[in-house]
Backbone as a printed PyTorch tensor [residue, N CA C, xyz], in Angstrom:
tensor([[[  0.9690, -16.7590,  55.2540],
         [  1.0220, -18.0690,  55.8650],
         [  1.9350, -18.9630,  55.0270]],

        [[  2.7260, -19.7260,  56.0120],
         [  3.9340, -20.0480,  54.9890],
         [  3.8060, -21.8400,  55.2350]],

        [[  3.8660, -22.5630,  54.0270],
         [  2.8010, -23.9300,  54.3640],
         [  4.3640, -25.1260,  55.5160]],

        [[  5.1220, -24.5970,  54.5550],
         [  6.1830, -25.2130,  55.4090],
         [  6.5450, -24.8710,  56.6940]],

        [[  6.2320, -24.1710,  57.2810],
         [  6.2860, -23.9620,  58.9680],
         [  5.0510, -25.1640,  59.2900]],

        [[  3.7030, -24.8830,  58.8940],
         [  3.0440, -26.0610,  59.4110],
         [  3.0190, -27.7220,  59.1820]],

        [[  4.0040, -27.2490,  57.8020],
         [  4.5710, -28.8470,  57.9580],
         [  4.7860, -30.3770,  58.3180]],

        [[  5.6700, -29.6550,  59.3450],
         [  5.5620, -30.9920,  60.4370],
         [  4.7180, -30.8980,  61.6830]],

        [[  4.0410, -29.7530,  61.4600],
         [  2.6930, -30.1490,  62.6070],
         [  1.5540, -31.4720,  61.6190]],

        [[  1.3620, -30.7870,  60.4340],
         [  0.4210, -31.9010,  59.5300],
         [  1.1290, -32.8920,  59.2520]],

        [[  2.2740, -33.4360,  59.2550],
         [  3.1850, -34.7580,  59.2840],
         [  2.4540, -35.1540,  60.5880]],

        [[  2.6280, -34.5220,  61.8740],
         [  2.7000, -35.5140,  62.9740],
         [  1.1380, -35.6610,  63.1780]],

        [[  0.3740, -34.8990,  62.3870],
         [ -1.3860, -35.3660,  62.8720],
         [ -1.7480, -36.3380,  61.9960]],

        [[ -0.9520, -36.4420,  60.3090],
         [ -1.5100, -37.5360,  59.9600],
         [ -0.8560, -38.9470,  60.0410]],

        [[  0.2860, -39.1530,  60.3880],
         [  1.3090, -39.7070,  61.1330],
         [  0.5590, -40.7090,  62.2650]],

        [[  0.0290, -40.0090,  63.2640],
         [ -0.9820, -40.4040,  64.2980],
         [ -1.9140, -40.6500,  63.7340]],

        [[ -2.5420, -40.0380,  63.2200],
         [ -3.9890, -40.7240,  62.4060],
         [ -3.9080, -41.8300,  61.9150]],

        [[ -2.4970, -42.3090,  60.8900],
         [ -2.5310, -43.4050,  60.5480],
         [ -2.0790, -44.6460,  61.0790]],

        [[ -1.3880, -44.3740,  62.3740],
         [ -1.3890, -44.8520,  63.3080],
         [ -2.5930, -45.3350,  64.0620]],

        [[ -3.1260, -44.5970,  64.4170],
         [ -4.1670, -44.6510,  65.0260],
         [ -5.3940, -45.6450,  64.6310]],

        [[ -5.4940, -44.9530,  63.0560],
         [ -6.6800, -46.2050,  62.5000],
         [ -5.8830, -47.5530,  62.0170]],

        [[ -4.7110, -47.5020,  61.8820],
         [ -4.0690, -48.8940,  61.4170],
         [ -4.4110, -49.9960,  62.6590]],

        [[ -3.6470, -49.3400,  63.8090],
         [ -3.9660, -50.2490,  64.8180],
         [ -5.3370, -50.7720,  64.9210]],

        [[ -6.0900, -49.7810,  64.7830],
         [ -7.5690, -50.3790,  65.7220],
         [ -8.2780, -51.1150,  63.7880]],

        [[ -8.1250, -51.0770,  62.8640],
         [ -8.2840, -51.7860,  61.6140],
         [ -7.3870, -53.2210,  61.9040]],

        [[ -6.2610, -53.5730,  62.7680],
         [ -5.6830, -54.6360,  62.9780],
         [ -6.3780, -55.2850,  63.9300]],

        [[ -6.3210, -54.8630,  64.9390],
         [ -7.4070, -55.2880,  65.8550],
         [ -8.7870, -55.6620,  65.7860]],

        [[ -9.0880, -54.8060,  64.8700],
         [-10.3660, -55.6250,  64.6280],
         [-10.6090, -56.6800,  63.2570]],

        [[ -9.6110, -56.5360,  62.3590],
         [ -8.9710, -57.4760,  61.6080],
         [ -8.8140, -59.2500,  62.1600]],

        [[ -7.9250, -59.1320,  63.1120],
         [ -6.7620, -60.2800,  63.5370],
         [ -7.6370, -60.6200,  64.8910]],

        [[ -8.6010, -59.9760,  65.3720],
         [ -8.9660, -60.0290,  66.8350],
         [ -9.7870, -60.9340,  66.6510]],

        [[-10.1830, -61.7490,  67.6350],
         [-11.5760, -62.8120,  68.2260],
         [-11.9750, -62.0930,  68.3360]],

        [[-13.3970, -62.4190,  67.2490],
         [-14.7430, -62.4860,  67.4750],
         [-15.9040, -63.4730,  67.7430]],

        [[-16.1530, -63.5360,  68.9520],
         [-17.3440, -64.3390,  69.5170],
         [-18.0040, -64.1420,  70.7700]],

        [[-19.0000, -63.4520,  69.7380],
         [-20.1680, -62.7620,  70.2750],
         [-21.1340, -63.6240,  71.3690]],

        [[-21.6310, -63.8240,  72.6100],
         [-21.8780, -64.6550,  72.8250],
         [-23.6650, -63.8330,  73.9990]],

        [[-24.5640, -64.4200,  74.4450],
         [-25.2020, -63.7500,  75.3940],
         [-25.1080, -62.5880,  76.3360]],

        [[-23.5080, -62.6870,  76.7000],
         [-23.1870, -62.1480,  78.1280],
         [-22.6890, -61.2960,  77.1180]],

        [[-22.2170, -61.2880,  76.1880],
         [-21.3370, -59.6720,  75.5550],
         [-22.1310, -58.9930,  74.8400]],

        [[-23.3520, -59.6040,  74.3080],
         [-24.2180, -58.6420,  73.6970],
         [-25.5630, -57.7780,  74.3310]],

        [[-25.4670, -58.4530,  75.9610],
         [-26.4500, -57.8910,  76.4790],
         [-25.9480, -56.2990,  76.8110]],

        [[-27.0440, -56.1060,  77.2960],
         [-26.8020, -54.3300,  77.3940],
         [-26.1460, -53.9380,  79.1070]],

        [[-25.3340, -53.1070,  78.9250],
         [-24.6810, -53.1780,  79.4840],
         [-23.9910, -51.3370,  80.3800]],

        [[-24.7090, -51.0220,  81.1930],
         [-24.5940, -49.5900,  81.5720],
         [-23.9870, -49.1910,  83.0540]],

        [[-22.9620, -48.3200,  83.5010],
         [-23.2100, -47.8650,  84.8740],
         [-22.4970, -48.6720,  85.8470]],

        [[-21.7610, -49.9080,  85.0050],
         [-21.5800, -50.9290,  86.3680],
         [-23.0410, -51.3410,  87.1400]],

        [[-24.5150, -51.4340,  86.5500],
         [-24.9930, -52.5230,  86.9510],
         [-26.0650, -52.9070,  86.1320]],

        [[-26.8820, -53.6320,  86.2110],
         [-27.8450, -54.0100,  84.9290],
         [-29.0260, -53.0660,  85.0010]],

        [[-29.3510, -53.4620,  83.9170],
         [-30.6760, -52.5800,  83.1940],
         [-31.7460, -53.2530,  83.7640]],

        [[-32.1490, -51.7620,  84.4270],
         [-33.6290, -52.7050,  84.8870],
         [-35.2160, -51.8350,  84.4560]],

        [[-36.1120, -52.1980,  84.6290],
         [-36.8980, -52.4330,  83.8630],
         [-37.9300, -51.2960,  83.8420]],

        [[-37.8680, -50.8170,  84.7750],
         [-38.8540, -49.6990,  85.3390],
         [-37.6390, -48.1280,  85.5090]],

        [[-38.4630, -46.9600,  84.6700],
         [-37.1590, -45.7490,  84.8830],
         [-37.1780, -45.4440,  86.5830]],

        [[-38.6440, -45.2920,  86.8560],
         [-38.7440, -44.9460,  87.7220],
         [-38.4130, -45.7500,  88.8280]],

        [[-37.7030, -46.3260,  89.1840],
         [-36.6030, -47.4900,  90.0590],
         [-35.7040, -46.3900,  91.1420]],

        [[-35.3030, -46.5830,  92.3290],
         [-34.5750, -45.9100,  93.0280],
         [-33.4840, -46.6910,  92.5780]],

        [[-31.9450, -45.7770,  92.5510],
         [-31.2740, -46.3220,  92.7930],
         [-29.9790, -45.7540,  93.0860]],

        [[-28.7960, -46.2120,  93.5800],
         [-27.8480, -45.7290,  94.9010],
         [-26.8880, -44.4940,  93.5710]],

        [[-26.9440, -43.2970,  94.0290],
         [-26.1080, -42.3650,  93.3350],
         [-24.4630, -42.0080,  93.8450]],

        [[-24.3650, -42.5550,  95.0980],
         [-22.9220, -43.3290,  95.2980],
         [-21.9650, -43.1390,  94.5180]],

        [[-22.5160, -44.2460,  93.8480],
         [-21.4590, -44.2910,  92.9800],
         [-20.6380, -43.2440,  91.5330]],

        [[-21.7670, -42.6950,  91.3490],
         [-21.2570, -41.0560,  90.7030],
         [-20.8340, -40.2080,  90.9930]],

        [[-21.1410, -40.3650,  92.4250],
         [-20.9370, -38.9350,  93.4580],
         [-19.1920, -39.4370,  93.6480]],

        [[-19.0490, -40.4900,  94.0480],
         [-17.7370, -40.8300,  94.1710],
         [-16.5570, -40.7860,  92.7550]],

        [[-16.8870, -41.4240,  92.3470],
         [-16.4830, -41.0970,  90.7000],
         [-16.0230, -39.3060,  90.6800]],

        [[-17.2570, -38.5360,  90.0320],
         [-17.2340, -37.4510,  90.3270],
         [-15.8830, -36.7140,  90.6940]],

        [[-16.0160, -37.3070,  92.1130],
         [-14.6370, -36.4660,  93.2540],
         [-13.6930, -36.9900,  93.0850]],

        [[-13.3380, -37.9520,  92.9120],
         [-12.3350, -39.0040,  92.4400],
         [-11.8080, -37.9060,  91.0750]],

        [[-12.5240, -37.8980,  90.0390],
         [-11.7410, -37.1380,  88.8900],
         [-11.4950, -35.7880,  89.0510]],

        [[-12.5380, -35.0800,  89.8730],
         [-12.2250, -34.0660,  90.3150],
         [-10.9900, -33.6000,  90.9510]],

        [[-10.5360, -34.0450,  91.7820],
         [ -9.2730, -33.9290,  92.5640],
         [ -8.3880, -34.8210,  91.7670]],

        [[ -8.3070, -35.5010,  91.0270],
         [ -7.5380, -36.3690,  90.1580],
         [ -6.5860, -35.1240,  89.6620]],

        [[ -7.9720, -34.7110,  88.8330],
         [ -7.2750, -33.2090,  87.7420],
         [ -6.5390, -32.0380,  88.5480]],

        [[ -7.1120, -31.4300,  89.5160],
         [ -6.6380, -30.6800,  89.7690],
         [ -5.1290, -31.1300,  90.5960]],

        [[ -5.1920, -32.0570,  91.1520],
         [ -3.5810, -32.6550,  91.7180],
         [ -2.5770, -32.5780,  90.3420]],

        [[ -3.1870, -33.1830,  89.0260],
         [ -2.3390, -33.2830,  87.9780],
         [ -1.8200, -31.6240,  87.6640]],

        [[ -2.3270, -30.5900,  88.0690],
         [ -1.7620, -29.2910,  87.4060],
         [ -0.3980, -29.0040,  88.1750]],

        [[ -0.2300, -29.8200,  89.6640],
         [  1.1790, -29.8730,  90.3980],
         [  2.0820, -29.7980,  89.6000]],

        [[  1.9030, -30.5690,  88.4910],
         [  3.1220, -31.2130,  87.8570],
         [  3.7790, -30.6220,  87.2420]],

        [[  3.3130, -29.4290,  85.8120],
         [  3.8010, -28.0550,  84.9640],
         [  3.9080, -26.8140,  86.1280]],

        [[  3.1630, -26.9940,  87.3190],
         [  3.2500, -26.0810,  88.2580],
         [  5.0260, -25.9070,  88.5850]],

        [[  5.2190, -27.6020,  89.0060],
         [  6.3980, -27.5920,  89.9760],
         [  7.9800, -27.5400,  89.1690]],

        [[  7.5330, -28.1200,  88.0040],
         [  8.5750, -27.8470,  86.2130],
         [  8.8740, -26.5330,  86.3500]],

        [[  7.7150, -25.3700,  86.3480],
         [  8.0040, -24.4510,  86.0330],
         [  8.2090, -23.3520,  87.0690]],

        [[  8.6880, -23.5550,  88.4550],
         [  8.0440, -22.8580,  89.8310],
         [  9.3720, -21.7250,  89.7440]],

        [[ 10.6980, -22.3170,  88.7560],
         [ 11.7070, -21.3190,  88.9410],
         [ 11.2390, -20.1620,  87.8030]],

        [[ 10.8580, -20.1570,  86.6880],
         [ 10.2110, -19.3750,  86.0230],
         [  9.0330, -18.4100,  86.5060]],

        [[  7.9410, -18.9340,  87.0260],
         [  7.0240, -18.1010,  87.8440],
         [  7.3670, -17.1820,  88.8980]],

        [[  8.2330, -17.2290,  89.4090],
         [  8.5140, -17.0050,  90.1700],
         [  7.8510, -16.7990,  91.9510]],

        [[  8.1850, -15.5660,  92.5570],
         [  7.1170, -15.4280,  93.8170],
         [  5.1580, -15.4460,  93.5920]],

        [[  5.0720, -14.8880,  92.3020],
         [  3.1360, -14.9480,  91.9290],
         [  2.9260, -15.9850,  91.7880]],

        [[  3.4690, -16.8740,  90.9490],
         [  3.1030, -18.1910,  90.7330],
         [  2.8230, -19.3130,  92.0490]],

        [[  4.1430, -19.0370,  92.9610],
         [  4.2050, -19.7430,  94.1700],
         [  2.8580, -19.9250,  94.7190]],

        [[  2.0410, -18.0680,  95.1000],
         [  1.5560, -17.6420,  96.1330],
         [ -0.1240, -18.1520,  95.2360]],

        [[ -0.3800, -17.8670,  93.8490],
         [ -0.9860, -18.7580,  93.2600],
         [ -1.5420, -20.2200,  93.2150]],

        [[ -0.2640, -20.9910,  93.6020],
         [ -0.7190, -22.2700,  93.9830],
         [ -1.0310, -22.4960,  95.1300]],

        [[ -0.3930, -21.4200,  95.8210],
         [ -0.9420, -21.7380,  97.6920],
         [ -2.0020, -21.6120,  97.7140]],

        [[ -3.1190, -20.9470,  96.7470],
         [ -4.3230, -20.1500,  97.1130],
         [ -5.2760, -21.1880,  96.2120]],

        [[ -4.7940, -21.8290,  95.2280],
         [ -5.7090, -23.1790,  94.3410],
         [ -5.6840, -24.2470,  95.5590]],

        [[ -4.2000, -23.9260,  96.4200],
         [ -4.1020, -25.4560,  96.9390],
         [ -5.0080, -25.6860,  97.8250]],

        [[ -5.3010, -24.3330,  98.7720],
         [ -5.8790, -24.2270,  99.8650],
         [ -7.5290, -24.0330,  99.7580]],

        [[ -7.6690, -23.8080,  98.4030],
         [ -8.8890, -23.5010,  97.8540],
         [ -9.3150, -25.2320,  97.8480]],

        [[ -8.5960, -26.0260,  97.2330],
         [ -8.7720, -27.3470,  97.0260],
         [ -8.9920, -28.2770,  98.3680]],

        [[ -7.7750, -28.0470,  99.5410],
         [ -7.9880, -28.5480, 100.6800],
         [ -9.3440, -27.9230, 101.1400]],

        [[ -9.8580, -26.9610, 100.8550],
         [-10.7710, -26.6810, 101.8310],
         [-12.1250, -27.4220, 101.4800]],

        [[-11.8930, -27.1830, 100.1870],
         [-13.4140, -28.4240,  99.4120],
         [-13.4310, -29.7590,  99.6830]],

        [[-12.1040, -30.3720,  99.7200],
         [-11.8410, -31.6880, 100.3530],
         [-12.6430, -31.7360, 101.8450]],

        [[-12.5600, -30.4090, 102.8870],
         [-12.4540, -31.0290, 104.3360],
         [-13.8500, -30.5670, 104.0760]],

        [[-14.6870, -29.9140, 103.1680],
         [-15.7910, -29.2930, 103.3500],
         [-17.0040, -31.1210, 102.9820]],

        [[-16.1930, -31.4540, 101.7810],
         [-16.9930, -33.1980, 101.4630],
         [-16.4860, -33.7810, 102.4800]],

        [[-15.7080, -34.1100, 102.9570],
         [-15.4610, -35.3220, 104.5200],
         [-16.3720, -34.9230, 105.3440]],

        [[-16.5350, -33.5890, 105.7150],
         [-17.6730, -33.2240, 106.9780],
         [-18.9690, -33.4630, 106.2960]],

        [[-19.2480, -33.5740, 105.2050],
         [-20.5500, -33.5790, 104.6620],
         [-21.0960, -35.3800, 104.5990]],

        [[-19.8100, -35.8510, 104.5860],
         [-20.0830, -37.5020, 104.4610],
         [-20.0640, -38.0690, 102.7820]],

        [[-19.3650, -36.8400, 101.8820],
         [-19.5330, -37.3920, 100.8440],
         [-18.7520, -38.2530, 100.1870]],

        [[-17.2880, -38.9200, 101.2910],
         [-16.8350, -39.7660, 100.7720],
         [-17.0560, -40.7580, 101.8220]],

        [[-17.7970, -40.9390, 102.4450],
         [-18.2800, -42.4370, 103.0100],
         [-18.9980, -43.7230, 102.4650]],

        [[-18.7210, -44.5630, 102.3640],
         [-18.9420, -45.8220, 101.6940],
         [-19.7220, -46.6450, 102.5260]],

        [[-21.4250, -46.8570, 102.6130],
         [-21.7650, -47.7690, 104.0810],
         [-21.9990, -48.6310, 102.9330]]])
């Protein structure tokens, strides 16, 4: 193992690191602080804390979330897909036809189910 090949990989992690904590040590340095009722109350979920566990309440909003990142991610793999589609060549193509269609079909399978409806 030869230390200078990893080099400038450990330059650029501590590089970022010190980056990283400088900024947020400035920020919380130089930044307003004033703490006031409304910023120290507790705070979860997009809605308030209430008092009883056993409380119903609307799962909506996860379920949506959820699919939202779900299909977020998998749309994002288009992107090294379509960079690299002259390299892959014909497998790669027939590959994405079969994620894509795999993906459309889960999409039309939640619309018929009602799981992206908002009443």
């Amino acid at each position: 193992m030869n230390l200078e090949e990893y080099l400038p990989v450990l330059m650029f992690i501590l590089v970022g690191g010190a980056i990283g904590l400088a900024s947020m040590s400035a920020g919380k340095l130089l930044g307003p602080s004033r703490p006031d009722a409304e910023k120290l109350s507790p705070y979860e979920c997009g809605f308030e804390a209430f008092e009883d566990a056993r409380l119903q309440f609307d799962v909506r909003y996860y379920l949506v979330a959820i699919l939202f990142i779900l299909f977020d991610l998998e749309i994002a793999f288009l992107f090294p897909w379509a960079v690299a589609l002259k390299d892959i060549g014909l497998f790669g193509f027939m590959s994405m036809m079969l994620f894509l269609t795999i993906l459309v079909l889960g999409f039309i399978y939640e619309w018929m189910k009602g799981a992206l409806d908002w009443e």
